[in-house]
C-alpha positions as a Markdown table, in Angstrom:
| # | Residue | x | y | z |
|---|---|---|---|---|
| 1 | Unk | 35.6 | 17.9 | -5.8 |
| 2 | Unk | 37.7 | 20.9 | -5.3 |
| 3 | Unk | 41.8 | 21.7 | -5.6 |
| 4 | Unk | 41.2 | 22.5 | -1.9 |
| 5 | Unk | 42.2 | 20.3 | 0.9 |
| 6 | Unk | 40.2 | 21.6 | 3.5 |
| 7 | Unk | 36.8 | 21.4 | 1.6 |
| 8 | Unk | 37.3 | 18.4 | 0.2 |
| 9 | Unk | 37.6 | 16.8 | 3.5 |
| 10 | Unk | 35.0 | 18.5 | 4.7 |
| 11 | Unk | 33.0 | 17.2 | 2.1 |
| 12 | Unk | 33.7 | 13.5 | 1.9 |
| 13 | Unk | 33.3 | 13.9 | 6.1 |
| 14 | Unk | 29.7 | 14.9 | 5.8 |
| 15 | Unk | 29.2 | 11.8 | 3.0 |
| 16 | Unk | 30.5 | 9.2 | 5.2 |
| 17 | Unk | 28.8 | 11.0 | 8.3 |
| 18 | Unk | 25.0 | 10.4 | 6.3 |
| 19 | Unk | 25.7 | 7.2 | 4.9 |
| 20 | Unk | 26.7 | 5.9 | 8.0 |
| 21 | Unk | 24.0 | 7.0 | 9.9 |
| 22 | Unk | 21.4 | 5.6 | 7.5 |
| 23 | Unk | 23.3 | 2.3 | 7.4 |
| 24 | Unk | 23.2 | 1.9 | 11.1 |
| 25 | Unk | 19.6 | 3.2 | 11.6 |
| 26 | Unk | 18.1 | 1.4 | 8.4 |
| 27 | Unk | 18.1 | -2.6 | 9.6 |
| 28 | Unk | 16.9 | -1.3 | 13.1 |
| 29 | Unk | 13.5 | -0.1 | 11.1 |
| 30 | Unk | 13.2 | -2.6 | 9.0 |
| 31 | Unk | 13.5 | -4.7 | 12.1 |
| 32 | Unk | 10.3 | -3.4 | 13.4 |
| 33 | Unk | 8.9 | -3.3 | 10.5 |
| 34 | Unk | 9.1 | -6.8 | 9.9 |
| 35 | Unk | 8.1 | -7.3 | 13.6 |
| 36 | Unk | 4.9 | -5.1 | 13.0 |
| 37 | Unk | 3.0 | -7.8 | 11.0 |
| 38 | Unk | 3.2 | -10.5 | 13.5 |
| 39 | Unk | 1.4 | -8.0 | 16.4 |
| 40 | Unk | -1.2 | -7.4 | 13.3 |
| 41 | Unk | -1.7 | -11.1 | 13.2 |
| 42 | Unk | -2.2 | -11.6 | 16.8 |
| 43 | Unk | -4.9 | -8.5 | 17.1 |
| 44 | Unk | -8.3 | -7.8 | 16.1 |
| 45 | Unk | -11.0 | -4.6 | 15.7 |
| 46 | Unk | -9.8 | -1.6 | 16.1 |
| 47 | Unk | -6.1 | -2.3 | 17.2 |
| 48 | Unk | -5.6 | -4.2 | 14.0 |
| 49 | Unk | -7.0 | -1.4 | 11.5 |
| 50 | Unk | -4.6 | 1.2 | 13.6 |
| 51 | Unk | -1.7 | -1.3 | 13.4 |
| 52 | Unk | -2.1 | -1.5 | 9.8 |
| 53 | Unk | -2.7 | 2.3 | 9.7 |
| 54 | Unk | 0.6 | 3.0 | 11.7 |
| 55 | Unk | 2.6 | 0.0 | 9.4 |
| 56 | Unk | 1.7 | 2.2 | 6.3 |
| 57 | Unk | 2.5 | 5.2 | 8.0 |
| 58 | Unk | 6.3 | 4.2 | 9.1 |
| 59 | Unk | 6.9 | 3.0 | 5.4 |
| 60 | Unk | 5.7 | 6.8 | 4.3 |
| 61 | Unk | 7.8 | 8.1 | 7.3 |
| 62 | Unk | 10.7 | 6.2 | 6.6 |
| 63 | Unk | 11.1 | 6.8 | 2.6 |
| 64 | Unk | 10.5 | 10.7 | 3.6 |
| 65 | Unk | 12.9 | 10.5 | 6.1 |
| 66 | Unk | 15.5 | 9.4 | 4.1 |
| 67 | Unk | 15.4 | 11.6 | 1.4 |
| 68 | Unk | 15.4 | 14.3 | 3.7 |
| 69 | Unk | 18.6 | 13.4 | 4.9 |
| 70 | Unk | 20.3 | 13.4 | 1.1 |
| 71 | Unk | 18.7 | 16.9 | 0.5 |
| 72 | Unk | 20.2 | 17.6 | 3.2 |
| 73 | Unk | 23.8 | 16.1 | 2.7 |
| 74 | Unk | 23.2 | 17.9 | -0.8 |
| 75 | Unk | 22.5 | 21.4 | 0.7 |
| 76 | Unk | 25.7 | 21.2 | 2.9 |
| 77 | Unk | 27.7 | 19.9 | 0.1 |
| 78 | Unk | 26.4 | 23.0 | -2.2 |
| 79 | Unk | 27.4 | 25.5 | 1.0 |
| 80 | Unk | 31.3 | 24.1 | 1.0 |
| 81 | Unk | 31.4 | 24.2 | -3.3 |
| 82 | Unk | 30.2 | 27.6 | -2.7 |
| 83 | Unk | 33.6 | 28.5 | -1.0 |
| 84 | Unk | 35.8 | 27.6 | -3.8 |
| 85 | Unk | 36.2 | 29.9 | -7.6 |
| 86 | Unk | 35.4 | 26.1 | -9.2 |
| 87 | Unk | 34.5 | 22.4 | -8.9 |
| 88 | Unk | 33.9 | 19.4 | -10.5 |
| 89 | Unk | 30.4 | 20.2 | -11.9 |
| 90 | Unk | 29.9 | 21.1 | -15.2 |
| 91 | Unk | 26.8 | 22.1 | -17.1 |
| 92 | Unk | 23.1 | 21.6 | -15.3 |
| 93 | Unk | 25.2 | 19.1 | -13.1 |
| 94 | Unk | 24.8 | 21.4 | -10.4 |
| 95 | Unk | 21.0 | 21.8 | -10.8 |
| 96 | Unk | 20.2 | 17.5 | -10.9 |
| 97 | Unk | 20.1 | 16.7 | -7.2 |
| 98 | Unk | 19.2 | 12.7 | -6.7 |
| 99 | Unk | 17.4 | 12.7 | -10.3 |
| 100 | Unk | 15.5 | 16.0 | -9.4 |
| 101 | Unk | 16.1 | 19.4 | -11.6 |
| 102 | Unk | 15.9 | 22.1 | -9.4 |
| 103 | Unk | 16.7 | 25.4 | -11.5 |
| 104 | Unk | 14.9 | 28.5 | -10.3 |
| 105 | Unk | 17.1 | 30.5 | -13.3 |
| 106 | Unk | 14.8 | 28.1 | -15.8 |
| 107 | Unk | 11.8 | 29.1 | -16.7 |
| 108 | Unk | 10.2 | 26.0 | -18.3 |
| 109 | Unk | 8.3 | 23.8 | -16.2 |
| 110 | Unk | 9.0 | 20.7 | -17.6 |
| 111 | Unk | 12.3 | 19.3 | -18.6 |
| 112 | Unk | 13.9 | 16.4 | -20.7 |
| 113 | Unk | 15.4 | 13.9 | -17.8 |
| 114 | Unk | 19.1 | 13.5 | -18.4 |
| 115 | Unk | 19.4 | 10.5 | -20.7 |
| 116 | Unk | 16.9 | 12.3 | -22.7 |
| 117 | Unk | 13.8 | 9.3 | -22.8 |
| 118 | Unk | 11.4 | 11.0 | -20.1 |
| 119 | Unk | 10.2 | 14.4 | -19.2 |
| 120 | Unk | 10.8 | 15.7 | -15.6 |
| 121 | Unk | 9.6 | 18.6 | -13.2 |
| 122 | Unk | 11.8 | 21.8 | -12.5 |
| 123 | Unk | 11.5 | 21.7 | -8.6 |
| 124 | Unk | 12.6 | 24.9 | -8.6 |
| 125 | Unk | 10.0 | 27.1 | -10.2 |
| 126 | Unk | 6.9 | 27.3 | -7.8 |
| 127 | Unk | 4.6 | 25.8 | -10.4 |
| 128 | Unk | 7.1 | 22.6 | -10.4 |
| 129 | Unk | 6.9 | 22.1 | -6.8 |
| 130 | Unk | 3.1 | 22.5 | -6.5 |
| 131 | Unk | 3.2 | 20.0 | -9.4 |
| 132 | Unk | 5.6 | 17.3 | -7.9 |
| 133 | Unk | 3.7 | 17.9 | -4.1 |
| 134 | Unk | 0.9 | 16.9 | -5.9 |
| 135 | Unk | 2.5 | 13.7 | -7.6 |
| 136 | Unk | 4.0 | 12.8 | -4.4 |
| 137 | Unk | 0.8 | 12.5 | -2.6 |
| 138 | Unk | -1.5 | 11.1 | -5.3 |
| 139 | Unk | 1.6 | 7.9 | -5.3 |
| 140 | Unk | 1.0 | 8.0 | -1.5 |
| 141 | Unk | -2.4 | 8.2 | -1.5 |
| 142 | Unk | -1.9 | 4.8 | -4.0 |
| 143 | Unk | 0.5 | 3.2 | -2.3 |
| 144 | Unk | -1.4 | 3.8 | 1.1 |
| 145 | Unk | -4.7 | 2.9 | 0.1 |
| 146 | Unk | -3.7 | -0.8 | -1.8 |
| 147 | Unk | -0.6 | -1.5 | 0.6 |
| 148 | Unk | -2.7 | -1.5 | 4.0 |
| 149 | Unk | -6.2 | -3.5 | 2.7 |
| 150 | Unk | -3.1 | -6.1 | 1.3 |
| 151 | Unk | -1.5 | -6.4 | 4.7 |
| 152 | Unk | -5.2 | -6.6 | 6.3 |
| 153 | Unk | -5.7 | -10.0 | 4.2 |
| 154 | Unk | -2.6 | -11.2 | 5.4 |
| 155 | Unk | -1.7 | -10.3 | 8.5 |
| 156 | Unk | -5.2 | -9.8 | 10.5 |
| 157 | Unk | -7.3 | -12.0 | 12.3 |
| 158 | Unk | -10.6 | -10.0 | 11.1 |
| 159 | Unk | -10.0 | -9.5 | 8.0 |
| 160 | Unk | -12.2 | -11.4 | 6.7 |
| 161 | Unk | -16.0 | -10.8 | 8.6 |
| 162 | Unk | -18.8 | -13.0 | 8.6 |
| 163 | Unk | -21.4 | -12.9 | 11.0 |
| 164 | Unk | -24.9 | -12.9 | 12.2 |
| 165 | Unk | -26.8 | -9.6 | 13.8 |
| 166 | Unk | -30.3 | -10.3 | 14.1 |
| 167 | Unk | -32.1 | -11.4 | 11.2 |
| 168 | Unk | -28.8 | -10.1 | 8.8 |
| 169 | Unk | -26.5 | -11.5 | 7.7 |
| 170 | Unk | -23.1 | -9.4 | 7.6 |
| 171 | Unk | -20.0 | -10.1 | 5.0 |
| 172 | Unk | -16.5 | -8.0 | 4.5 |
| 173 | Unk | -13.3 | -7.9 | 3.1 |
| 174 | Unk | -10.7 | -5.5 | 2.2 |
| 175 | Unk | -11.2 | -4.5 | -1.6 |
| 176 | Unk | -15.0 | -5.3 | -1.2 |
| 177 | Unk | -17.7 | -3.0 | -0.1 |
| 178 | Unk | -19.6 | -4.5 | 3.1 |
| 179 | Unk | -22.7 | -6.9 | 2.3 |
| 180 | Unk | -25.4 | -6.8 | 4.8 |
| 181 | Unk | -27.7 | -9.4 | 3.6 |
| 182 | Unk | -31.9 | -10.0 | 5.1 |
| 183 | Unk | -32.1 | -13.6 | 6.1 |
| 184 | Unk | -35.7 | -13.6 | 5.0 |
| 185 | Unk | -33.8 | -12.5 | 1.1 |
| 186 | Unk | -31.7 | -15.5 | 1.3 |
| 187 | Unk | -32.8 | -18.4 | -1.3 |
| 188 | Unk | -30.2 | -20.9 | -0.9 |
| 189 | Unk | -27.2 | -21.6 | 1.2 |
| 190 | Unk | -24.5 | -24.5 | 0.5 |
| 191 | Unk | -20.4 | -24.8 | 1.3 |
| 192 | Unk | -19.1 | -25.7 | -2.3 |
| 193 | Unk | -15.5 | -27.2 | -2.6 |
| 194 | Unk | -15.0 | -24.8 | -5.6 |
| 195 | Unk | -16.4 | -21.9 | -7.7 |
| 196 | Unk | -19.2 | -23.3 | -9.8 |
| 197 | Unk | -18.4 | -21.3 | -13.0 |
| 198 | Unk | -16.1 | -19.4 | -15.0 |
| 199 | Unk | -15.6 | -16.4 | -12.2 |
| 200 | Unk | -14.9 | -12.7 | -13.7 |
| 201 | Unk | -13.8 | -9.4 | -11.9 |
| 202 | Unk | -15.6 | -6.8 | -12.6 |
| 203 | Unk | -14.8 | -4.1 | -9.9 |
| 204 | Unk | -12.1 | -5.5 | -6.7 |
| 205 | Unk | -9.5 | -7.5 | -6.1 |
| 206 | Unk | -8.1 | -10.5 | -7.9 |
| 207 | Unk | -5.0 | -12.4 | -6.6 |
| 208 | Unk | -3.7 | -15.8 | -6.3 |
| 209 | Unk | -4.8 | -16.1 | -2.1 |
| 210 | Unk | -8.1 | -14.2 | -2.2 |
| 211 | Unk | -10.5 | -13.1 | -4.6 |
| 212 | Unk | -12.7 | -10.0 | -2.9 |
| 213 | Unk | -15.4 | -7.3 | -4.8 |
| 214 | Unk | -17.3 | -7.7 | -7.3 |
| 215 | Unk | -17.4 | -10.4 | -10.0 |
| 216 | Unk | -19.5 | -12.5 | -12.3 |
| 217 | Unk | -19.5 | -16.0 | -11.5 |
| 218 | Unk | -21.4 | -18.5 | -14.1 |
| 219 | Unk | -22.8 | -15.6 | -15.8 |
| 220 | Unk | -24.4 | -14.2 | -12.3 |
| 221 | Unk | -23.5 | -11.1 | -10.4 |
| 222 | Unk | -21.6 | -12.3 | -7.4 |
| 223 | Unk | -20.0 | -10.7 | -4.5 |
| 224 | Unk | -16.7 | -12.4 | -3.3 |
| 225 | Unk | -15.0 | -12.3 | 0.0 |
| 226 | Unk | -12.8 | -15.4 | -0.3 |
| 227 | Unk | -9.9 | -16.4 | 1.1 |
| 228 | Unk | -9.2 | -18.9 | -2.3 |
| 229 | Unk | -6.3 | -21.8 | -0.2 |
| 230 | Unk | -9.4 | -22.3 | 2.2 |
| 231 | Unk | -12.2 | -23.9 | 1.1 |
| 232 | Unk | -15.1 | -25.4 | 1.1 |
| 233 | Unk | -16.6 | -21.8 | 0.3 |
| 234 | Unk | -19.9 | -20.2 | 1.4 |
| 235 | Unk | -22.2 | -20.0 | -1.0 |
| 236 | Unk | -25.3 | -17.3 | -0.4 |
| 237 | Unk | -27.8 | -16.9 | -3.0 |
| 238 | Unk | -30.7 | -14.1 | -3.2 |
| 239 | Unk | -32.7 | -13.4 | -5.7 |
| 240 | Unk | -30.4 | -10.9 | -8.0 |
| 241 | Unk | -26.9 | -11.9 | -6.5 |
| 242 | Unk | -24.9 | -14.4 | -5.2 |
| 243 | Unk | -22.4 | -14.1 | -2.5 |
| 244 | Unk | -19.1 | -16.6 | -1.7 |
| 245 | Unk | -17.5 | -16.5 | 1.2 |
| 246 | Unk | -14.5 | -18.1 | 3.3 |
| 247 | Unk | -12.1 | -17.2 | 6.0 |
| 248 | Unk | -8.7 | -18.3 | 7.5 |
| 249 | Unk | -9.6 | -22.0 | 8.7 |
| 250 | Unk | -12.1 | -24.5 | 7.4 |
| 251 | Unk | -13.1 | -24.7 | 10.6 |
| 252 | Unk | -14.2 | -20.8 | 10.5 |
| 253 | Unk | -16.2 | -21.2 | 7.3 |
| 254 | Unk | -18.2 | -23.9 | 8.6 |
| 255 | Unk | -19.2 | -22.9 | 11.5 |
| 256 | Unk | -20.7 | -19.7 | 9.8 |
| 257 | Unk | -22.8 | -22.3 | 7.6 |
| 258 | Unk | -24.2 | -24.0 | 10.6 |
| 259 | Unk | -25.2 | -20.9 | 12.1 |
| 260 | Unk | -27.0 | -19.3 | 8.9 |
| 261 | Unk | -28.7 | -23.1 | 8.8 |
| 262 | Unk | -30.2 | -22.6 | 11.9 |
| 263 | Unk | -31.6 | -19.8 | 11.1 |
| 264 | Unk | -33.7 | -21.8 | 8.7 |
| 265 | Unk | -36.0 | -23.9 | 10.5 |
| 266 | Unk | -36.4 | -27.4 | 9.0 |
């Protein structure tokens, strides 16, 4: 970097020193990481939504945490060049830190990115960083709020509710707002070995293993909560909408059935 010794050791020392560290700490996280899901599987109620809470969390955690560290590496990097009359940067080198411009000497805003097809932020005007803040937690915001409801339908035993209380009947699903259906507004009930119809999303979540919000299924507004490898599926009809309905296990979905059909005396 420099024609000095000293600082060049110096600086490769405090590469290898970072690296090193993230390389050793990184399969330890991602360790637990992976280890987190099966406790999610194995829980229910509230320790399940905080598992899921914390898994989001640590993924947050850890991408902050390691870009703290390169800042960081940069930043004492910077202090050593400082030392020298010159180094290997030339041009804005200096002010493009891991794909970030950071100028304070620049007054625009927004800048051309270095290969000259997208526009970045100038992190270091005070209007770029309350700009890029702002990005950064709107992405998080997104990332949080689709990764965790995801890792629900996989990875917990509740995630998929359907249940009696009193005369209601109860339905849930990540992606799907709650359903909390009168018995008395209940027309028809059946376990169907597949949708009836041609089934469209209007407003939810549509995937190959679950199907949850709201859709129209054979031209009727429907409300989904189905986990789509496990049929026969529940299917509750009122008056104005239809509702369909499995969980994990066959055995699950059926034994919801029964219990709505005994509601219904012969």
């Amino acid at each position: 970097m420099t024609k000095e010794a000293p600082i060049n050791q110096q600086f490769n020392d405090l590469t290898k020193h970072t690296w090193s560290m993230m390389m050793v700490g990184m399969p330890y996280f991602l360790l637990f990481l992976l280890w987190l899901p099966q406790v999610m599987m194995n829980t229910t109620g509230i320790v399940s939504t905080l598992s899921s809470v914390v898994f989001g969390l640590l993924i947050v955690v850890g991408f902050i945490l390691t870009l703290w560290l390169l800042l960081r590496l940069r930043k004492r990097q910077d202090q050593l060049l400082n030392q020298v009359p010159d180094y290997r940067y030339t041009g804005e080198d200096e002010y493009w830190r891991f794909g970030m411009y950071i100028n304070p000497q620049d007054s625009r805003i927004m800048v051309p990115d270095r290969v000259g097809m997208n526009i970045g932020i100038n992190l270091g005007r005070p209007a770029g960083k309350v700009f890029g803040i702002a990005s950064l937690v709107l992405i998080f915001g997104l990332m949080i709020g689709t990764l965790i409801p995801v890792y629900r339908m996989d990875f917990v035993k509740d995630a998929f509710i359907g249940k009696i209380t009193e005369d209601t009947l109860v339905l849930d699903a990540p992606f799907a707002r709650k359903s909390e259906i009168p018995l008395s507004a209940i027309k028809a009930v059946a376990l169907v070995p597949e949708m009836p119809g041609k089934t469209v999303r209007t407003n939810g979540y549509g995937g190959e293993n679950y199907l949850t919000g709201d859709f129209k299924v054979a031209g009727k507004k429907a409300t989904l909560y189905l986990n789509v490898k496990q049929p026969p599926y529940l299917h509750v009809s009122t008056k104005n909408r239809d509702y369909y309905f499995s969980n994990r296990t066959e055995a699950q979905t059926r034994a919801l059935y029964e219990k709505i059909q005994s509601q219904f005396p012969d």
